[in-house]
BAVEXRO-137194 format. One record per residue: residue in one letter; z, y, x of N, C-alpha, C in turn; residue number from 0. Coordinates in Angstrom, 2 decimals. Layout:
BEGIN
<pt r="A" n_w="Z" n_v="Y" n_u="X" ca_w="Z" ca_v="Y" ca_u="X" c_w="Z" c_v="Y" c_u="X" k="NUM"/>
...
This chain:
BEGIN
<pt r="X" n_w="4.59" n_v="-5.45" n_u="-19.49" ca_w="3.33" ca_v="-5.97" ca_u="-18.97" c_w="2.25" c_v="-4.91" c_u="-19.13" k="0"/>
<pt r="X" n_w="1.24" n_v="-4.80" n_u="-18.38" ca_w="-0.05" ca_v="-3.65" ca_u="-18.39" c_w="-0.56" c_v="-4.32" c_u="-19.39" k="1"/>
<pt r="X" n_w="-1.30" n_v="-3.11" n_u="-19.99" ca_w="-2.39" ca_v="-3.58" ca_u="-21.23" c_w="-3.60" c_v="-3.58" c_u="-20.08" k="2"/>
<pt r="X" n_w="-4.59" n_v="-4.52" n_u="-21.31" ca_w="-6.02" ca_v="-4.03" ca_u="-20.45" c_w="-6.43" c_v="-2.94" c_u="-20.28" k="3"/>
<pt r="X" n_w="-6.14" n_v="-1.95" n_u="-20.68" ca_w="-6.78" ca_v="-0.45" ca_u="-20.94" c_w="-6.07" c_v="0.00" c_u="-19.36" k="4"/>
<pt r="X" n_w="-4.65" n_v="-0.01" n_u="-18.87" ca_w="-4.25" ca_v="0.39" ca_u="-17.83" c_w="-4.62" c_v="-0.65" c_u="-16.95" k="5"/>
<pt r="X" n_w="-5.20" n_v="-1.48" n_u="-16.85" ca_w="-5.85" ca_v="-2.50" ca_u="-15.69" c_w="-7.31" c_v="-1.82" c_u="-15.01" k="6"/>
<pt r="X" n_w="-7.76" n_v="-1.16" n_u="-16.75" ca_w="-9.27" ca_v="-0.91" ca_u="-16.39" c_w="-9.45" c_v="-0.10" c_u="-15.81" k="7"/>
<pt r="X" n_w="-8.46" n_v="1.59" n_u="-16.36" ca_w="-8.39" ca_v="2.43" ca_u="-15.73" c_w="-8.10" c_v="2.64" c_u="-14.14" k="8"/>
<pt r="X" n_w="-7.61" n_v="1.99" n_u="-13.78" ca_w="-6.88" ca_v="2.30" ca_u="-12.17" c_w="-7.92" c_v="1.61" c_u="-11.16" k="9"/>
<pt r="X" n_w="-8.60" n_v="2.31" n_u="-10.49" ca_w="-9.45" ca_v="1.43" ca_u="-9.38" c_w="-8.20" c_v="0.64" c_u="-8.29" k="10"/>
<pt r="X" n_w="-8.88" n_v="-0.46" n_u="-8.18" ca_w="-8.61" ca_v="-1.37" ca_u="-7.31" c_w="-9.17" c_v="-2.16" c_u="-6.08" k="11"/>
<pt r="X" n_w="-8.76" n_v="-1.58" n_u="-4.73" ca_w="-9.41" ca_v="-2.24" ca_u="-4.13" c_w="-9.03" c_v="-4.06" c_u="-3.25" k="12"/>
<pt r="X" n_w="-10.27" n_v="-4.38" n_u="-2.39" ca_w="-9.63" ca_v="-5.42" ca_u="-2.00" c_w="-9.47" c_v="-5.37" c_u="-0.76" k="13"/>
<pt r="X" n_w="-8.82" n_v="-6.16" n_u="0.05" ca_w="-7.91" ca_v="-5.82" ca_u="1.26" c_w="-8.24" c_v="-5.09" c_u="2.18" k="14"/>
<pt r="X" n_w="-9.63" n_v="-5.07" n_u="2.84" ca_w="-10.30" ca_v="-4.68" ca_u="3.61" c_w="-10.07" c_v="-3.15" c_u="3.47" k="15"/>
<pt r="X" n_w="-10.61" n_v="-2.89" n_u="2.40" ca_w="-10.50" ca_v="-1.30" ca_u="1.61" c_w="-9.45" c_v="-0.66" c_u="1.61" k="16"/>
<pt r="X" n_w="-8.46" n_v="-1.50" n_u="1.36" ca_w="-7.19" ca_v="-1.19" ca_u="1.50" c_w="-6.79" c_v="-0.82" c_u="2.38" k="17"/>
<pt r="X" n_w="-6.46" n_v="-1.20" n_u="3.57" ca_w="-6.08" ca_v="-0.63" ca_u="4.71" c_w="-6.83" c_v="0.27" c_u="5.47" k="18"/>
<pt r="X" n_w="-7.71" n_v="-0.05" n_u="5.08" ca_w="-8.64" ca_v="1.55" ca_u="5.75" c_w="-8.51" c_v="2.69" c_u="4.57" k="19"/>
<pt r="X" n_w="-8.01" n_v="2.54" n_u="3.40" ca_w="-7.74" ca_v="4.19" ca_u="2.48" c_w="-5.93" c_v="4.40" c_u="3.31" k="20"/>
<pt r="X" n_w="-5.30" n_v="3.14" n_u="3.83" ca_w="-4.24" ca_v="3.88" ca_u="4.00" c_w="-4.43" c_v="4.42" c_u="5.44" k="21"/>
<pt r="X" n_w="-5.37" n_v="4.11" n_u="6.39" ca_w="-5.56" ca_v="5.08" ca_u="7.66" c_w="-6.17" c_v="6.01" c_u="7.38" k="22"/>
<pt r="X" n_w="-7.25" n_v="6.31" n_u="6.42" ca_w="-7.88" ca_v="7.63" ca_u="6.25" c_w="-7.14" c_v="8.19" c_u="5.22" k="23"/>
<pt r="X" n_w="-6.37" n_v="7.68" n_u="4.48" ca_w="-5.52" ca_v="9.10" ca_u="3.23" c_w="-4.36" c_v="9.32" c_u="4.43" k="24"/>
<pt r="X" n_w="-3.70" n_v="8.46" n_u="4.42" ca_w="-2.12" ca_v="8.42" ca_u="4.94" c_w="-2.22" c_v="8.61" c_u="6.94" k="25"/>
<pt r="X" n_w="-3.26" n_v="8.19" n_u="7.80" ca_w="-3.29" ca_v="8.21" ca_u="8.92" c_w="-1.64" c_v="7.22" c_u="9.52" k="26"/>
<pt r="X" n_w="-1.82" n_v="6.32" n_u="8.77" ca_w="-0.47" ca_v="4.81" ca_u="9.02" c_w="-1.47" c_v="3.92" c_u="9.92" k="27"/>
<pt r="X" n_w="-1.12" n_v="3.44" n_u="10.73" ca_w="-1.55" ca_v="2.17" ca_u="11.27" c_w="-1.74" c_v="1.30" c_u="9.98" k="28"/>
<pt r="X" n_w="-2.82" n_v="0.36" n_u="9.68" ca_w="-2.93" ca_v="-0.60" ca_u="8.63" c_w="-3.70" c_v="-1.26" c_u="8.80" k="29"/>
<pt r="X" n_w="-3.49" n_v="-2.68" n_u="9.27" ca_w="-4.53" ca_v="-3.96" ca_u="8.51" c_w="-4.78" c_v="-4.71" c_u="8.12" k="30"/>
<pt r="X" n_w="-5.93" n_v="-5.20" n_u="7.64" ca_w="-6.43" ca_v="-6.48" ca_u="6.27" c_w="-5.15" c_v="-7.64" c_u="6.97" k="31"/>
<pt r="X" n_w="-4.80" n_v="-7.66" n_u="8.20" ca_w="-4.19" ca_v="-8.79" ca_u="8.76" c_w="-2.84" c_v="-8.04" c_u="8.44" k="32"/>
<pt r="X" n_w="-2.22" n_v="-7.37" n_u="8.68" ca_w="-0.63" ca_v="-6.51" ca_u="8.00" c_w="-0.80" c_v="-7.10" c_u="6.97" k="33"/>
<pt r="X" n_w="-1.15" n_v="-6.68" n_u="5.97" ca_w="-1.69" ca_v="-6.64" ca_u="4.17" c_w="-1.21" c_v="-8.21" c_u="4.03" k="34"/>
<pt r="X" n_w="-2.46" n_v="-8.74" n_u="4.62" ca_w="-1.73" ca_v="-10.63" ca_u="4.54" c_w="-0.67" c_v="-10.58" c_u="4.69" k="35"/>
<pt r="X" n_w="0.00" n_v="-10.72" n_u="5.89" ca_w="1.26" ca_v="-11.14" ca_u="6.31" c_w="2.05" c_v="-10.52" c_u="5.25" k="36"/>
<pt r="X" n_w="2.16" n_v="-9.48" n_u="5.09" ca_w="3.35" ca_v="-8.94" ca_u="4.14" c_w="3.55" c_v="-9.27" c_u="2.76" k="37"/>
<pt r="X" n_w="2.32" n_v="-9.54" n_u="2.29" ca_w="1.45" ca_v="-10.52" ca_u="0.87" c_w="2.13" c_v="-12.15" c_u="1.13" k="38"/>
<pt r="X" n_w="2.31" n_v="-12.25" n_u="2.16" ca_w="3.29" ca_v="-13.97" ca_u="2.40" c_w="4.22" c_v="-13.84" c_u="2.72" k="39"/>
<pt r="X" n_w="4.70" n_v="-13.31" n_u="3.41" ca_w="6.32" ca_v="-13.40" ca_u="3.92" c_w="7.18" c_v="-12.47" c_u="3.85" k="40"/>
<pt r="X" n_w="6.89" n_v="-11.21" n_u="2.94" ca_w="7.77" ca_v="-10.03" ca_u="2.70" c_w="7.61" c_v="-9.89" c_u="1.26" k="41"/>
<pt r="X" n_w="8.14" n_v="-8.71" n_u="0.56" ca_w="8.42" ca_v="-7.78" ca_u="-0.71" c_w="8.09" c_v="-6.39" c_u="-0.23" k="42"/>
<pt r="X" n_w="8.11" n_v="-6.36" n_u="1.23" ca_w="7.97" ca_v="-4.82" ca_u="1.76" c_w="6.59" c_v="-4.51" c_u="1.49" k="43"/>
<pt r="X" n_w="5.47" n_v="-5.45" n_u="1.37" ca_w="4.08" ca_v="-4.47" ca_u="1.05" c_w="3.56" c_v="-3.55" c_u="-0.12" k="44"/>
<pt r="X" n_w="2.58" n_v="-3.59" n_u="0.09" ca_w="2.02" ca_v="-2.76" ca_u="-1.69" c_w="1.62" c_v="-3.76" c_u="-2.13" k="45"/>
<pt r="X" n_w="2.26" n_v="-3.65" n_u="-3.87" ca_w="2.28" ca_v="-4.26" ca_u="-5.02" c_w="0.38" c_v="-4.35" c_u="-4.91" k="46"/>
<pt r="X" n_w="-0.02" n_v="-6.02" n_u="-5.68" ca_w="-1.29" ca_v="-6.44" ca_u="-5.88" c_w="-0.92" c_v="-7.01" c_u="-7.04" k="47"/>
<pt r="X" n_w="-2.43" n_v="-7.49" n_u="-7.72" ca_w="-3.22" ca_v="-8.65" ca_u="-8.36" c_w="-3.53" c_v="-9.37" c_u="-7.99" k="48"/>
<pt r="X" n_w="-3.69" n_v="-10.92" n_u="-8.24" ca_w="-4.87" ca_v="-11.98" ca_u="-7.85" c_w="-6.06" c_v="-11.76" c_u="-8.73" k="49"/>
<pt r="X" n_w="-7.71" n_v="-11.98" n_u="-8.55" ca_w="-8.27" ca_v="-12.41" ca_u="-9.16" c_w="-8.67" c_v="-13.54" c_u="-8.92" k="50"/>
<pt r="X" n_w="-8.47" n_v="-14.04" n_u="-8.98" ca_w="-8.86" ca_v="-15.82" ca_u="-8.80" c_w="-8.06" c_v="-15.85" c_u="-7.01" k="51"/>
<pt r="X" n_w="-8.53" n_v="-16.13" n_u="-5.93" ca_w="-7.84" ca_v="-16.33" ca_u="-4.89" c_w="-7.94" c_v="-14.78" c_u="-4.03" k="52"/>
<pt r="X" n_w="-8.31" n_v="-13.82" n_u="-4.58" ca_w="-8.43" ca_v="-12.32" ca_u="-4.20" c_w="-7.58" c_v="-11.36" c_u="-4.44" k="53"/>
<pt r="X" n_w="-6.93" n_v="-10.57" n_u="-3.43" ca_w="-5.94" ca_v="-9.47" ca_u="-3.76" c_w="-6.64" c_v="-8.47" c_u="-3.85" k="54"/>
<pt r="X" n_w="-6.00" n_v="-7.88" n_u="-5.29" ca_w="-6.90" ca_v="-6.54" ca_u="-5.19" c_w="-5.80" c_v="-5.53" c_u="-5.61" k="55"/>
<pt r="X" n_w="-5.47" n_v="-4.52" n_u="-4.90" ca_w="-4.45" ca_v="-3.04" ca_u="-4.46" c_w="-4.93" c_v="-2.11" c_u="-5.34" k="56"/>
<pt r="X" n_w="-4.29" n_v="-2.03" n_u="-6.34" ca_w="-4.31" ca_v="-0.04" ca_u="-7.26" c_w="-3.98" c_v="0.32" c_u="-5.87" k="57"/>
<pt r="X" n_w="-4.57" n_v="1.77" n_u="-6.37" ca_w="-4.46" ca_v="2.61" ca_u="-5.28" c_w="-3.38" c_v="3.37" c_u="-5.39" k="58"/>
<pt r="X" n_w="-2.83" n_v="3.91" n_u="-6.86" ca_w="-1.66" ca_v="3.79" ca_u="-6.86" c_w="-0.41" c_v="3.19" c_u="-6.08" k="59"/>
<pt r="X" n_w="-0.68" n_v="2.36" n_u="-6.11" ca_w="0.51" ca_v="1.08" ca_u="-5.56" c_w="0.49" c_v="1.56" c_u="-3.73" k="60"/>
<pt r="X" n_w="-0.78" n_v="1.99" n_u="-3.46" ca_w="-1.11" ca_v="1.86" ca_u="-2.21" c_w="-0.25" c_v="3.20" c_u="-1.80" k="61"/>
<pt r="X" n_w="-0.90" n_v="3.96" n_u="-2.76" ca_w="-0.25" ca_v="5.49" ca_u="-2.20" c_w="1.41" c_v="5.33" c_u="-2.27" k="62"/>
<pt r="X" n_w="2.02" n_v="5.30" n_u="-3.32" ca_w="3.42" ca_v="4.83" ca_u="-3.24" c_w="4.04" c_v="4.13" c_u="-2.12" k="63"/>
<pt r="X" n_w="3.26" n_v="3.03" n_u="-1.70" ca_w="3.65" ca_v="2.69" ca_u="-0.86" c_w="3.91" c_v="3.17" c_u="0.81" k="64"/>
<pt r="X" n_w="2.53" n_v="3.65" n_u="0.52" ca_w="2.37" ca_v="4.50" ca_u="2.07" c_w="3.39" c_v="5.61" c_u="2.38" k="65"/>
<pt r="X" n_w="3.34" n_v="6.55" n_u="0.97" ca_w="4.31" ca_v="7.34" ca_u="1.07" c_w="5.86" c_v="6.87" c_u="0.94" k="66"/>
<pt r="X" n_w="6.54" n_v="5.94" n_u="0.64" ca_w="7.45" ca_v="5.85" ca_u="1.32" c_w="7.87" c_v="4.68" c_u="2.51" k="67"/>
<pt r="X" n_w="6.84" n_v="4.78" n_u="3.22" ca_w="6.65" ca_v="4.40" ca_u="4.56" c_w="6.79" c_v="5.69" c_u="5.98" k="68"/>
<pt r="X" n_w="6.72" n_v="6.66" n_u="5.13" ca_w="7.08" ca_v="8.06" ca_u="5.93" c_w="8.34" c_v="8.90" c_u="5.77" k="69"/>
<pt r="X" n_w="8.92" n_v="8.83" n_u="6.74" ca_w="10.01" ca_v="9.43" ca_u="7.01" c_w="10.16" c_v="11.17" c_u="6.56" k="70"/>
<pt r="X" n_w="11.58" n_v="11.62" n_u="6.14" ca_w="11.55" ca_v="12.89" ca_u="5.97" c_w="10.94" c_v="14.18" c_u="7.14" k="71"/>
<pt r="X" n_w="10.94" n_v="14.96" n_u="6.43" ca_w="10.51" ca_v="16.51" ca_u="7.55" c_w="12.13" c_v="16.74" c_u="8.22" k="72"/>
<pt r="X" n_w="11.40" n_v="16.60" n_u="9.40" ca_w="12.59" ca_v="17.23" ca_u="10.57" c_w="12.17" c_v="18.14" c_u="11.71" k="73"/>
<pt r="X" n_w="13.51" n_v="18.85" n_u="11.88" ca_w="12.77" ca_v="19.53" ca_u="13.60" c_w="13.49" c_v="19.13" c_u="14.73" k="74"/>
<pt r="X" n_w="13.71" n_v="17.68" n_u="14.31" ca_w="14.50" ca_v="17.24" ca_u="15.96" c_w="14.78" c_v="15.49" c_u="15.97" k="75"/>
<pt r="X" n_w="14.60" n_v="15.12" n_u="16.87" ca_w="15.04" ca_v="13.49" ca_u="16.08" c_w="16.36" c_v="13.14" c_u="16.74" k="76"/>
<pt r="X" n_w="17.13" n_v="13.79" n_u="16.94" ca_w="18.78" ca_v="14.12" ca_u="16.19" c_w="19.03" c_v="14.16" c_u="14.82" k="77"/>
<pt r="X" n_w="18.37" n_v="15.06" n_u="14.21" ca_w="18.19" ca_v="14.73" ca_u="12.74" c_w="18.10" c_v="13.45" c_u="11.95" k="78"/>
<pt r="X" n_w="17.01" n_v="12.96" n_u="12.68" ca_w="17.11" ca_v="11.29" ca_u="12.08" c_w="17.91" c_v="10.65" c_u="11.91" k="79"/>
<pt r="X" n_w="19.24" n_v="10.28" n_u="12.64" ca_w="19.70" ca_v="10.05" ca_u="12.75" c_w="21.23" c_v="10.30" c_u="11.93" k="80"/>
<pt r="X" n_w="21.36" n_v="11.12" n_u="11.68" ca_w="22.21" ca_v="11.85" ca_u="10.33" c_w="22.69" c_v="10.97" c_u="9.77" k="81"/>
């Protein structure tokens, strides 16, 4: 379980924020409406908190996530396929 000390440390944002750090860090399609849906009916999103009825995203969690949402370096998409 996180202590409070690693809760405090890590900024966290809330959804809105969220998907706009993953179009401006990562340049992914992302939004507050993705974020939901995947927050209800998947395991595939980035890891959250509730605070009371509010999700709020380490950015951590966010980056992890984004990054493996991106595929390896290739020079052909023959490659992909491998």
């Amino acid at each position: 379980m996180d202590t409070k000390s690693e809760i405090e440390d890590e900024r966290h944002l809330r959804r809105m924020e969220a998907a706009k750090y993953i179009v401006e860090t990562y340049n992914l399609p992302c939004s507050p409406k993705t974020l939901a849906k995947l927050a209800c009916i998947s395991s595939e999103g980035p890891p959250f908190r509730l605070a009371g009825r509010f999700p709020l995203y380490p950015v951590s969690g966010l980056d992890a996530w984004a990054r493996g949402k991106i595929g390896p370096l290739v020079r052909s998409t023959s490659e992909v396929r491998r």
